[in-house]
PyMOL Python script that loads the backbone (N, CA, C, O; Angstrom):
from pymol import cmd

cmd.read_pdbstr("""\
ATOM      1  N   UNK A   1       0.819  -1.186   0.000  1.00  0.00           N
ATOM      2  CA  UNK A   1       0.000   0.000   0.000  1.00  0.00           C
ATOM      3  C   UNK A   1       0.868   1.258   0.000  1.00  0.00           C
ATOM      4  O   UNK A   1       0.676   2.121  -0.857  1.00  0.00           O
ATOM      5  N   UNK A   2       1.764   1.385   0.878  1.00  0.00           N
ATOM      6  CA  UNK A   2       2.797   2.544   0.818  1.00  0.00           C
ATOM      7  C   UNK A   2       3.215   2.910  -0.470  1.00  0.00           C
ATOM      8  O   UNK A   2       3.247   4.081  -0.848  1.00  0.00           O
ATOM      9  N   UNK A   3       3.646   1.618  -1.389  1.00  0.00           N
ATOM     10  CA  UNK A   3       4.170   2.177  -2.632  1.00  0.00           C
ATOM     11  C   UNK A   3       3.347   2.433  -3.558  1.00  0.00           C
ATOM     12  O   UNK A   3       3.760   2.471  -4.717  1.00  0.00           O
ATOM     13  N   UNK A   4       1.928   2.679  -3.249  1.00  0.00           N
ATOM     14  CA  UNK A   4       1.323   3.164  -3.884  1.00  0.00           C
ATOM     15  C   UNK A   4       0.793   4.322  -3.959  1.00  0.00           C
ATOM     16  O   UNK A   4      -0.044   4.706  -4.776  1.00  0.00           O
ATOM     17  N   UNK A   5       1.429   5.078  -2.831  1.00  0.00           N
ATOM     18  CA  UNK A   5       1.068   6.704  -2.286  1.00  0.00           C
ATOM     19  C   UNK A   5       2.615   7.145  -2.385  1.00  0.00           C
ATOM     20  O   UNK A   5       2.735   7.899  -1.419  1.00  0.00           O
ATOM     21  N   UNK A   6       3.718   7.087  -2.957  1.00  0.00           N
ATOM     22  CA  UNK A   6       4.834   7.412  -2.940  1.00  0.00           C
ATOM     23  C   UNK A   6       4.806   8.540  -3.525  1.00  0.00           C
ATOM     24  O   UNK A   6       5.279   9.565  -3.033  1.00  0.00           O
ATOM     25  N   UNK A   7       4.144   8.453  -4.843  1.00  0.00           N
ATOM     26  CA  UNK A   7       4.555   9.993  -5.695  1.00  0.00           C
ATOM     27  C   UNK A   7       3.145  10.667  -5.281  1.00  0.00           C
ATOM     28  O   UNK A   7       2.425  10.767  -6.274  1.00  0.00           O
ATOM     29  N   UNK A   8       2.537  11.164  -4.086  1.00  0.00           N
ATOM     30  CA  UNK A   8       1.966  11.723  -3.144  1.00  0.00           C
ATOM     31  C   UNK A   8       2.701  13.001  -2.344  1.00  0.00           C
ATOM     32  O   UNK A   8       2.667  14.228  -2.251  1.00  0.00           O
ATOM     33  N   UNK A   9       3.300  11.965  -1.901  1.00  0.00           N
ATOM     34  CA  UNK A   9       4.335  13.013  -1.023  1.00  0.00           C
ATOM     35  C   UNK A   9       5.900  12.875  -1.848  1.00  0.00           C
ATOM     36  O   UNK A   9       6.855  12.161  -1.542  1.00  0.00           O
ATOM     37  N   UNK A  10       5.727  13.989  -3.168  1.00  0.00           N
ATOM     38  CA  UNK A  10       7.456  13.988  -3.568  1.00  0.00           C
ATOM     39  C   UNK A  10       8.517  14.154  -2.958  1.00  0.00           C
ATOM     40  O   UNK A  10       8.197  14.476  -1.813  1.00  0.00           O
ATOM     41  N   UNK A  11       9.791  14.119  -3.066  1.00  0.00           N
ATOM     42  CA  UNK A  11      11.039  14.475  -2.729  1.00  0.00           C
ATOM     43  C   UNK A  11      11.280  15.876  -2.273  1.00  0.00           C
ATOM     44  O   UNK A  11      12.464  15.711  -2.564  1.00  0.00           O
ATOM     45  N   UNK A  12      11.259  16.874  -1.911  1.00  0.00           N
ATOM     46  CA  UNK A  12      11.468  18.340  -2.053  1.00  0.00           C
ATOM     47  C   UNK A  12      12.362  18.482  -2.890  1.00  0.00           C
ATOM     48  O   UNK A  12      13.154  17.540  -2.860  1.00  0.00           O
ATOM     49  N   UNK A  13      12.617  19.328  -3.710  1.00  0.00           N
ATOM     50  CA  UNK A  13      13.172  19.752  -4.740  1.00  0.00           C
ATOM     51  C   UNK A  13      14.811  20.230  -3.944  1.00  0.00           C
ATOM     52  O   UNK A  13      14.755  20.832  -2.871  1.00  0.00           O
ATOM     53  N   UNK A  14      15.852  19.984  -4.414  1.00  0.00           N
ATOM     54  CA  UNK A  14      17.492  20.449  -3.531  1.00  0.00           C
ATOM     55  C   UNK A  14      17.444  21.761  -4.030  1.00  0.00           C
ATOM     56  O   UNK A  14      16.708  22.048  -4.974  1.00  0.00           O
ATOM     57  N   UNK A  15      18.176  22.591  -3.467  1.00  0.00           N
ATOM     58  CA  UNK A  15      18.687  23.718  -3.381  1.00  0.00           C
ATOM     59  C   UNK A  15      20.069  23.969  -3.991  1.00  0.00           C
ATOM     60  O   UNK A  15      20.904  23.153  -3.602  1.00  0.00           O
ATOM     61  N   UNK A  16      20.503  24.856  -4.814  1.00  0.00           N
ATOM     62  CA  UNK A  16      21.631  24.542  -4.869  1.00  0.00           C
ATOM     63  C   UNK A  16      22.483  25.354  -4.035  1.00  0.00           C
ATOM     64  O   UNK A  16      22.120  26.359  -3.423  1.00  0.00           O
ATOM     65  N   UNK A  17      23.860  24.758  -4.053  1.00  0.00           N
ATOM     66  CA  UNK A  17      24.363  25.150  -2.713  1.00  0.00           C
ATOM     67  C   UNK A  17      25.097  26.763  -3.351  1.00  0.00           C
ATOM     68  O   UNK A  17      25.531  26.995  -4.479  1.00  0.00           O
ATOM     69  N   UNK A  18      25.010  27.753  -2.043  1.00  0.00           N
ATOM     70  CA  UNK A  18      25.196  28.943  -2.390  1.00  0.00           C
ATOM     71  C   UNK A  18      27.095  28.911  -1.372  1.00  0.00           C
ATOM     72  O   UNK A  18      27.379  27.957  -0.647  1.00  0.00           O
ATOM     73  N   UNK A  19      27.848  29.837  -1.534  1.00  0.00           N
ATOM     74  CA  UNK A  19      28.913  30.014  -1.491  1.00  0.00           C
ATOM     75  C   UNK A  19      29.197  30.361   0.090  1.00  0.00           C
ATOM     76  O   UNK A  19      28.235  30.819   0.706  1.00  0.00           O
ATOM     77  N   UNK A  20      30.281  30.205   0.715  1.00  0.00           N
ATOM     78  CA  UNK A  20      30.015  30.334   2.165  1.00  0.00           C
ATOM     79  C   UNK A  20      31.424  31.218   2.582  1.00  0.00           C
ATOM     80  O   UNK A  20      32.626  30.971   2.483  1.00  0.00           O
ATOM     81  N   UNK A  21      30.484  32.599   3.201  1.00  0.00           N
ATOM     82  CA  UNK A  21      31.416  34.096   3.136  1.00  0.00           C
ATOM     83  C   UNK A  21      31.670  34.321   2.192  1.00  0.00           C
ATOM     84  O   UNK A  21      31.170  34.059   1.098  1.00  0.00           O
ATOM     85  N   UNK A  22      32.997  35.163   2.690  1.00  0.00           N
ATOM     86  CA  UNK A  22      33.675  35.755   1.453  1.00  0.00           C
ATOM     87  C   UNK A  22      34.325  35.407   0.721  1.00  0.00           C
ATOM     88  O   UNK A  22      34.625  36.030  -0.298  1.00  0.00           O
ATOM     89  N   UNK A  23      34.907  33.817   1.180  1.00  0.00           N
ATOM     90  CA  UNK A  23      36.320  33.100   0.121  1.00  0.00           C
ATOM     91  C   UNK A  23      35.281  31.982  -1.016  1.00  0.00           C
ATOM     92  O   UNK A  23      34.116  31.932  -1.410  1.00  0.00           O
ATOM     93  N   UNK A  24      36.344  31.341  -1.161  1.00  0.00           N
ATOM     94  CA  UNK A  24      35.569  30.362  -2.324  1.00  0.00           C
ATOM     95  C   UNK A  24      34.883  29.361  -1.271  1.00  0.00           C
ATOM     96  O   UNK A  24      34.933  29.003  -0.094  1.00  0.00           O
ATOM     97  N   UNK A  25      33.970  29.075  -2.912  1.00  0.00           N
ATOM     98  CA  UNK A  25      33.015  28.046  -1.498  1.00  0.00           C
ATOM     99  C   UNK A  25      33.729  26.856  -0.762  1.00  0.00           C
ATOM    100  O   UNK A  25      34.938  26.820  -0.989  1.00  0.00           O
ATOM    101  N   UNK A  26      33.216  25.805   0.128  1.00  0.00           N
ATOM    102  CA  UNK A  26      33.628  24.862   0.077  1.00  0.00           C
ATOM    103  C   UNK A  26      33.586  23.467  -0.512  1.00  0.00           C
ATOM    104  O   UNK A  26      32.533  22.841  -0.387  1.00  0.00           O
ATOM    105  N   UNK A  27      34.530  22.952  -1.090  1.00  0.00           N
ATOM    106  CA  UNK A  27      33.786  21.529  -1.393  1.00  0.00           C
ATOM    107  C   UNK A  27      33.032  21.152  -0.583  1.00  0.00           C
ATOM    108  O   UNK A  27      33.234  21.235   0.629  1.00  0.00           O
ATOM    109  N   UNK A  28      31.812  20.566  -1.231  1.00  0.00           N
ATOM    110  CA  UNK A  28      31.189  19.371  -0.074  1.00  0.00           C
ATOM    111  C   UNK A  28      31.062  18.133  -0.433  1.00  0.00           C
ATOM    112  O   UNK A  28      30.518  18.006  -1.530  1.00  0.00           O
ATOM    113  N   UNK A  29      31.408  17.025   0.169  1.00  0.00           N
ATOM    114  CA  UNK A  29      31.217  15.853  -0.385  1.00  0.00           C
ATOM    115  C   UNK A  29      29.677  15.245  -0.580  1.00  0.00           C
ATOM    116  O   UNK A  29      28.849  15.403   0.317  1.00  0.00           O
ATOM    117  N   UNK A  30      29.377  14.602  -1.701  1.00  0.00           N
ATOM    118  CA  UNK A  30      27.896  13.936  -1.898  1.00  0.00           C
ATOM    119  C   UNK A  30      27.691  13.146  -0.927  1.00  0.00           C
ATOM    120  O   UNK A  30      28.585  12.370  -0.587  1.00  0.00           O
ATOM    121  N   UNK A  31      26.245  13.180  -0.155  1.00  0.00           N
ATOM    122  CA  UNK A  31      25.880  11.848   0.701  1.00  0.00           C
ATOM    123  C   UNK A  31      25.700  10.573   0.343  1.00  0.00           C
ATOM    124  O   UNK A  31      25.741   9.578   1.066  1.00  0.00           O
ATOM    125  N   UNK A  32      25.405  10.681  -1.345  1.00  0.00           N
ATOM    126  CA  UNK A  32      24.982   9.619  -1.905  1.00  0.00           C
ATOM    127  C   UNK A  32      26.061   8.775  -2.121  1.00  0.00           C
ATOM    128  O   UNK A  32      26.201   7.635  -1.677  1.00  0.00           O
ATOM    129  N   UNK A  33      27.092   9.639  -3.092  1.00  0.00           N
ATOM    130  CA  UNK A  33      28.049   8.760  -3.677  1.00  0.00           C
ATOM    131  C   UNK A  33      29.638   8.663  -3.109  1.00  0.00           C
ATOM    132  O   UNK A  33      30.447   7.770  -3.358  1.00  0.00           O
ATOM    133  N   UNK A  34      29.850   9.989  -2.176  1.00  0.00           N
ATOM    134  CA  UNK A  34      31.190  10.350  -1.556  1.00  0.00           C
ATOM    135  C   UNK A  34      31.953  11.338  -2.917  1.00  0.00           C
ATOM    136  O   UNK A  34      33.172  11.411  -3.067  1.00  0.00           O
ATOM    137  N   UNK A  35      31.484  11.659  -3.329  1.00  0.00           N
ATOM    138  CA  UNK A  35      32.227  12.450  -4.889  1.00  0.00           C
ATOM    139  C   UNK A  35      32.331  14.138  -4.106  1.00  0.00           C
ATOM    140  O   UNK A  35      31.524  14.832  -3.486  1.00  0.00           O
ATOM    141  N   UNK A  36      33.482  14.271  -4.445  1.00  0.00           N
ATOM    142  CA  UNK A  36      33.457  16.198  -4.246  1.00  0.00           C
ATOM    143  C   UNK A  36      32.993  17.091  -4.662  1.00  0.00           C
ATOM    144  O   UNK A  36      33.226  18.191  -4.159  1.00  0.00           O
ATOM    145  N   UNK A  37      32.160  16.943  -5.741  1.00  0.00           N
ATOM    146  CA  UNK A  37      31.289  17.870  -6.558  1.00  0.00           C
ATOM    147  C   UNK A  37      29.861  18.011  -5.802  1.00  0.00           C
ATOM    148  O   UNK A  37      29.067  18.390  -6.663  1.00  0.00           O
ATOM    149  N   UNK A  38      29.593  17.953  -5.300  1.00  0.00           N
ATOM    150  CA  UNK A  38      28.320  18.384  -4.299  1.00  0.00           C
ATOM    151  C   UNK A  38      27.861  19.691  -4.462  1.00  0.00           C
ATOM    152  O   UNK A  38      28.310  20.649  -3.834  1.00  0.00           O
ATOM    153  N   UNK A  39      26.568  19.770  -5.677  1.00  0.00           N
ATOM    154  CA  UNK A  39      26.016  21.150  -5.746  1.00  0.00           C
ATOM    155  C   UNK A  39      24.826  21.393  -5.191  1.00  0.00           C
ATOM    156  O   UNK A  39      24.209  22.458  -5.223  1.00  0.00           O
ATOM    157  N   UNK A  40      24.410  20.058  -4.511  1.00  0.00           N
ATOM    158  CA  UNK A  40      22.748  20.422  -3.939  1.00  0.00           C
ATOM    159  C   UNK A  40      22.462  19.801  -2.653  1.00  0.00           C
ATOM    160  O   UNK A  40      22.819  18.774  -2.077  1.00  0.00           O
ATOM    161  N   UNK A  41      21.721  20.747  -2.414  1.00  0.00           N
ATOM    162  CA  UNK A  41      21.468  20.695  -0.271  1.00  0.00           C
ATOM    163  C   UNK A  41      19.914  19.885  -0.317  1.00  0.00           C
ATOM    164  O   UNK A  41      19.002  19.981  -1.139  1.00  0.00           O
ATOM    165  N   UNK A  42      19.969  19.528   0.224  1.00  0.00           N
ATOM    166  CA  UNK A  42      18.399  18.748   0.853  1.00  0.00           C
ATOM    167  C   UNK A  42      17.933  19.520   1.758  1.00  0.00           C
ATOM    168  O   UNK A  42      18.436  19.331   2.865  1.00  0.00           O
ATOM    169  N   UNK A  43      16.901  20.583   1.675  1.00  0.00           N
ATOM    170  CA  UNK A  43      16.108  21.711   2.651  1.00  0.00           C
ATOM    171  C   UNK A  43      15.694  21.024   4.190  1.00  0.00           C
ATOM    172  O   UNK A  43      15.968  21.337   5.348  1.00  0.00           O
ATOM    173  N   UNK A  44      14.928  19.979   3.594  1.00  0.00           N
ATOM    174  CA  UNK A  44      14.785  19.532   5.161  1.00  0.00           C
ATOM    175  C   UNK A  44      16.305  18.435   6.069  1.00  0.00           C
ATOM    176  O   UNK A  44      16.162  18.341   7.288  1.00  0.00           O
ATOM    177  N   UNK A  45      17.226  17.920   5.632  1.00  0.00           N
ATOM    178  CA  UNK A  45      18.152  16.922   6.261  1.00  0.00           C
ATOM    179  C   UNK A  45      19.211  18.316   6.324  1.00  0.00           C
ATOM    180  O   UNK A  45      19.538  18.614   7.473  1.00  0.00           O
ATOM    181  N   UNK A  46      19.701  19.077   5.371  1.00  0.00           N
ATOM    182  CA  UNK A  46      20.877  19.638   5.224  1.00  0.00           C
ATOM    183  C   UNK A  46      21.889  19.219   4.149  1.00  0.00           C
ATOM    184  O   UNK A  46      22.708  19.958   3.603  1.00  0.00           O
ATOM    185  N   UNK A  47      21.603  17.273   3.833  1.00  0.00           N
ATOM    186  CA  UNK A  47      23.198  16.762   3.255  1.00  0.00           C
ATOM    187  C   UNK A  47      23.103  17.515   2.114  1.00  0.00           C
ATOM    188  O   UNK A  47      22.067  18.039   1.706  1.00  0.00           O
ATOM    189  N   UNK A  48      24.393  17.580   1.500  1.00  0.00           N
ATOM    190  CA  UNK A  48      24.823  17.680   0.139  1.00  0.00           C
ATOM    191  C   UNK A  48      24.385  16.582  -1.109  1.00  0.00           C
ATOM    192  O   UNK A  48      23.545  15.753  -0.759  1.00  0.00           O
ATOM    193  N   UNK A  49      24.630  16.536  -1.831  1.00  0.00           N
ATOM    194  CA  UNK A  49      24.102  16.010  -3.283  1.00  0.00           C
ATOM    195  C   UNK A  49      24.984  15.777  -4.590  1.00  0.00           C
ATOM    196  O   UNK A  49      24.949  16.893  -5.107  1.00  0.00           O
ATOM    197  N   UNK A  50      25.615  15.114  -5.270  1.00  0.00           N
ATOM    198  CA  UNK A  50      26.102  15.716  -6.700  1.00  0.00           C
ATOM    199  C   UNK A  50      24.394  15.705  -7.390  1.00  0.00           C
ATOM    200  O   UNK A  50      23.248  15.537  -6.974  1.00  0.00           O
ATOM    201  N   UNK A  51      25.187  16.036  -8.850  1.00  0.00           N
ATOM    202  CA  UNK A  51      23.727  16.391  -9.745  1.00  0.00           C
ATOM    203  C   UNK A  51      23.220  15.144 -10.069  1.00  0.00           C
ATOM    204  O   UNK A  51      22.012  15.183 -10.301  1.00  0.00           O
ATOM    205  N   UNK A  52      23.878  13.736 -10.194  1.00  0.00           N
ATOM    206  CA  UNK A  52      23.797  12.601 -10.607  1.00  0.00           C
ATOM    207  C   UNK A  52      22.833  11.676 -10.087  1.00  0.00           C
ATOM    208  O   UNK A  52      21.950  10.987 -10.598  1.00  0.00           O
ATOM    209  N   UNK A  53      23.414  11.930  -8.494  1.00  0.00           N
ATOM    210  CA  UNK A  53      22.567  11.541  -6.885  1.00  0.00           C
ATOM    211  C   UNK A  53      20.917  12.492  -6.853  1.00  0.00           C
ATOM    212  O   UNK A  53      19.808  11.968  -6.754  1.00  0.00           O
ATOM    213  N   UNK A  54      21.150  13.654  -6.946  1.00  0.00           N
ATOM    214  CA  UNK A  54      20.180  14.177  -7.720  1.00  0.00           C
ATOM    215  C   UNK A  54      19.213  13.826  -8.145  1.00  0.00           C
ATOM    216  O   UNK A  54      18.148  13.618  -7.564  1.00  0.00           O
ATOM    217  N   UNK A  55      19.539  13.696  -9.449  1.00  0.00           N
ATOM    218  CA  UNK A  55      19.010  12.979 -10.528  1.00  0.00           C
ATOM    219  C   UNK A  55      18.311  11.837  -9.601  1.00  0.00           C
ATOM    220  O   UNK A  55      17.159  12.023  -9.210  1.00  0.00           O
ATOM    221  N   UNK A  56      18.884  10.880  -9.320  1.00  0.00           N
ATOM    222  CA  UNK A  56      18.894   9.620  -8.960  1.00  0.00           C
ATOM    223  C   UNK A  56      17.922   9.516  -7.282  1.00  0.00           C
ATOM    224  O   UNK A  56      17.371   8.527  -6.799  1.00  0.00           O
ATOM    225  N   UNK A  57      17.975  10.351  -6.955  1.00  0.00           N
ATOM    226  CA  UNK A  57      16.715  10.887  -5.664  1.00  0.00           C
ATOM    227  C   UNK A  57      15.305  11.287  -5.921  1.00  0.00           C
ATOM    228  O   UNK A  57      14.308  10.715  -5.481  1.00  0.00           O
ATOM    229  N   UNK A  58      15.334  12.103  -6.515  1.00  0.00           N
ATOM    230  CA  UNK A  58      14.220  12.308  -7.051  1.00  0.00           C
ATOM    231  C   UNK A  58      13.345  11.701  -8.614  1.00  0.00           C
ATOM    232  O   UNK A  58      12.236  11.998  -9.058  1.00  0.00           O
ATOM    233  N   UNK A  59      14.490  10.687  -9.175  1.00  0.00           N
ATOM    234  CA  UNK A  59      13.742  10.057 -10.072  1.00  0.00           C
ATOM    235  C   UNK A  59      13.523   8.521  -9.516  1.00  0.00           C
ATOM    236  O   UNK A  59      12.425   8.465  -8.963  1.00  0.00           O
ATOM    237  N   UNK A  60      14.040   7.573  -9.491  1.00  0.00           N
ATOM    238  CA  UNK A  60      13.542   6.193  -9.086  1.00  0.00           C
ATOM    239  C   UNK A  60      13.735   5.955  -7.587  1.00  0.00           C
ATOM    240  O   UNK A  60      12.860   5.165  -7.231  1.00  0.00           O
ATOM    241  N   UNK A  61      14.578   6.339  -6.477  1.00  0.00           N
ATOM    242  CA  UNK A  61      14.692   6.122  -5.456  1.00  0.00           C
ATOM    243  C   UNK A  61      13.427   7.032  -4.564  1.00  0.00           C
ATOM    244  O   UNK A  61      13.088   6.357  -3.592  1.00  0.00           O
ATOM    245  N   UNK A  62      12.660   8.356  -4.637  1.00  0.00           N
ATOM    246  CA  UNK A  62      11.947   9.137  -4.283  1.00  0.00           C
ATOM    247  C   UNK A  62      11.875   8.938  -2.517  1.00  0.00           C
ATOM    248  O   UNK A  62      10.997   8.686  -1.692  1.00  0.00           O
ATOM    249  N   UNK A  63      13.028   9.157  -2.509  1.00  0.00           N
ATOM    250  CA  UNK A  63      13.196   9.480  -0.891  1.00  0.00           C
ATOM    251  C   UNK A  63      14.681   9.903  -0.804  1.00  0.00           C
ATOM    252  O   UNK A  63      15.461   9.518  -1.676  1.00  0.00           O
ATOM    253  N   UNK A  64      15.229  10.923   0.535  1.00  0.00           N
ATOM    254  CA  UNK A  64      16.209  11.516   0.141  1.00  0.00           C
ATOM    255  C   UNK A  64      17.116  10.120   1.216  1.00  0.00           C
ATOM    256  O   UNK A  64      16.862   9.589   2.297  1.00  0.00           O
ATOM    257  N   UNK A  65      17.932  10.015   0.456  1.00  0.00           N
ATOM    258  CA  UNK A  65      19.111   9.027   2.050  1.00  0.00           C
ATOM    259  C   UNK A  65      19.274   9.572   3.159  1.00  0.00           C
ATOM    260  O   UNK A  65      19.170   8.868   4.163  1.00  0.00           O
ATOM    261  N   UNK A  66      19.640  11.292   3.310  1.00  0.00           N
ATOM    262  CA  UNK A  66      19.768  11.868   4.645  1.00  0.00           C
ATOM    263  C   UNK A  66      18.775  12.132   5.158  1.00  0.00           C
ATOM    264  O   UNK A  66      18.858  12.163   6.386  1.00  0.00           O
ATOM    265  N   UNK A  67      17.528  12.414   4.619  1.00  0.00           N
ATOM    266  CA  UNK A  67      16.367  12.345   5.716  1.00  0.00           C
ATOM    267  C   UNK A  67      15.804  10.998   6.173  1.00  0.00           C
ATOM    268  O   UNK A  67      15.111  10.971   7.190  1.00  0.00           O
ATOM    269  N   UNK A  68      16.116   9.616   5.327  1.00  0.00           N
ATOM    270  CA  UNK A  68      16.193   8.374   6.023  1.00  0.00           C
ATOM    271  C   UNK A  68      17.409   8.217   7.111  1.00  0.00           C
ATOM    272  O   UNK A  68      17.269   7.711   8.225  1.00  0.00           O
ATOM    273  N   UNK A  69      18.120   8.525   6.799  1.00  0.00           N
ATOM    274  CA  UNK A  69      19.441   8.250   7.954  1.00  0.00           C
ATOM    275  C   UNK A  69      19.394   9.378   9.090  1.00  0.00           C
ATOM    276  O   UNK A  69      20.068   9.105  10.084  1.00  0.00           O
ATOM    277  N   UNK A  70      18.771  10.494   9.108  1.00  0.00           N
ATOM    278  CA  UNK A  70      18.665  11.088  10.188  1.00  0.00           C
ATOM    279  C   UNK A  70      17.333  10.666  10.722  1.00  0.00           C
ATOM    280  O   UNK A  70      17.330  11.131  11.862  1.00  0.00           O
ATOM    281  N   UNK A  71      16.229  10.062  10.537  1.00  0.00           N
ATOM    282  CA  UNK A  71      15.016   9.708  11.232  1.00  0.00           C
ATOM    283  C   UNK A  71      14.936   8.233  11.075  1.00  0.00           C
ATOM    284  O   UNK A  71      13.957   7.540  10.798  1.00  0.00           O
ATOM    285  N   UNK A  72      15.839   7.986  11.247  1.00  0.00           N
ATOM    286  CA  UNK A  72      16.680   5.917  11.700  1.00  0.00           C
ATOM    287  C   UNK A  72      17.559   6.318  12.648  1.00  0.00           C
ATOM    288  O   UNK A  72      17.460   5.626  13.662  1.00  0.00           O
ATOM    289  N   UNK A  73      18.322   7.105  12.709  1.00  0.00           N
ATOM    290  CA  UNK A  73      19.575   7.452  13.236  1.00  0.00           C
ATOM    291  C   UNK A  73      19.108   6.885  14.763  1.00  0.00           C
ATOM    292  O   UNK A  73      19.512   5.877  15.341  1.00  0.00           O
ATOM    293  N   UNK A  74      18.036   7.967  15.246  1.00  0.00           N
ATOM    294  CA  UNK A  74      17.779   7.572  16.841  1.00  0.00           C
ATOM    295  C   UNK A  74      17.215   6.353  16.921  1.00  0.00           C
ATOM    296  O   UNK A  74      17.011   6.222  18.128  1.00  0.00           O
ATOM    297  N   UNK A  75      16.777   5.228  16.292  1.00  0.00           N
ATOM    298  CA  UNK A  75      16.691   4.372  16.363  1.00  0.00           C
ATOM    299  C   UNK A  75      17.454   3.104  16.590  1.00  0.00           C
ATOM    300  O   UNK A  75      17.294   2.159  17.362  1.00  0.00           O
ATOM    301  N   UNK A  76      18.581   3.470  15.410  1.00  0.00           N
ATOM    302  CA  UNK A  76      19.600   2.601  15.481  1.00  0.00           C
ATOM    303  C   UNK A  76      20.616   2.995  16.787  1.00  0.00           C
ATOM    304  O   UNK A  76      21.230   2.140  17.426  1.00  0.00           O
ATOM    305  N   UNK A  77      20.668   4.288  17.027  1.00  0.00           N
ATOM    306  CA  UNK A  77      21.681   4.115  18.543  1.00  0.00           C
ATOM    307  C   UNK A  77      20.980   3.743  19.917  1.00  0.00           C
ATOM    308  O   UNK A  77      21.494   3.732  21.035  1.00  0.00           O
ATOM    309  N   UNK A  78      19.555   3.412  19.520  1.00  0.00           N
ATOM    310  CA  UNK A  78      18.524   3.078  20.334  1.00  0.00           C
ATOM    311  C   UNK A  78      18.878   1.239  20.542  1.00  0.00           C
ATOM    312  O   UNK A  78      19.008   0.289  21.314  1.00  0.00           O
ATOM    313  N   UNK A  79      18.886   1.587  19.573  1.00  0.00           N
ATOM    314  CA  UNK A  79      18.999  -0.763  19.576  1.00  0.00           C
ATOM    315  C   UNK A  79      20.860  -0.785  19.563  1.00  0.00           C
ATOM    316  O   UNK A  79      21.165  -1.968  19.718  1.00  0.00           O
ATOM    317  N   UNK A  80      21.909  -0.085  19.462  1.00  0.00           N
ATOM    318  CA  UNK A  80      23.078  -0.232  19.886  1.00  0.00           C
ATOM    319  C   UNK A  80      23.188  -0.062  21.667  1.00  0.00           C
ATOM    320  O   UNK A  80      23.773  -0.948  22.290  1.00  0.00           O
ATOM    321  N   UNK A  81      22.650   1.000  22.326  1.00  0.00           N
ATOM    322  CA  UNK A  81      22.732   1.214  23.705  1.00  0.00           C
ATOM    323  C   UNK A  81      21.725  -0.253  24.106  1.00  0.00           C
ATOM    324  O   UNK A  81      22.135  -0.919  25.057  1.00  0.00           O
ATOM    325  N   UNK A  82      20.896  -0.564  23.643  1.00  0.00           N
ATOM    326  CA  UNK A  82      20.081  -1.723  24.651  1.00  0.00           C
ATOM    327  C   UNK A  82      20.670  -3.598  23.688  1.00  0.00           C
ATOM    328  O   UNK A  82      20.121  -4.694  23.803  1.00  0.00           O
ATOM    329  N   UNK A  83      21.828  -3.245  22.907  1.00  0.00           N
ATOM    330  CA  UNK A  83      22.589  -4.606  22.714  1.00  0.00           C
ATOM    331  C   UNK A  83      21.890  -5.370  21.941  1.00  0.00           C
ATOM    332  O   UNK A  83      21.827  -6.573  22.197  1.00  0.00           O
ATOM    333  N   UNK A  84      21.104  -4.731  20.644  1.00  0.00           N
ATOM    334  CA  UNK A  84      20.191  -5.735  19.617  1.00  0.00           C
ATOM    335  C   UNK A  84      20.501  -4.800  18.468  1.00  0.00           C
ATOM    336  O   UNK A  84      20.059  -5.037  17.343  1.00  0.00           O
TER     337      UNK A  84
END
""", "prot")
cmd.dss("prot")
cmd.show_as("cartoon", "prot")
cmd.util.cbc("prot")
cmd.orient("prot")
């Protein structure tokens, strides 16, 4: 049933990443793939993105990895502290 309400609630659209101060920006590494080209932010998690991962988020995967891994996160250190 879930995967049938998926393209319901889309992906939010990334942001692209804007420059930080006055020097050059910084690299950021992709969450998806580990690549240094990271041009897009995820509004609600924060991670970075290349355009590829991108691509690849919002077309067949339609969920972002860092907003799964930050709303698992307390879960999983939940079942590490109680030894399962």
């Amino acid at each position: 049933m879930a995967r049938a309400f998926t393209h319901l609630l889309p992906t939010p659209a990334f942001q692209c990443r804007a420059g930080t101060g006055g020097g050059a920006p910084r690299a950021a590494v992709c969450f998806g793939c580990q690549a240094s080209a990271a041009e897009r932010r995820c509004p609600a998690c924060g991670q970075s993105f290349c355009v590829s991962c991108d691509a690849f988020v919002h077309g067949p995967l339609r969920h972002c990895p860092g907003c799964l891994a930050a709303s698992t996160g307390s879960f999983a250190a939940e079942l590490g502290a109680r030894g399962g």
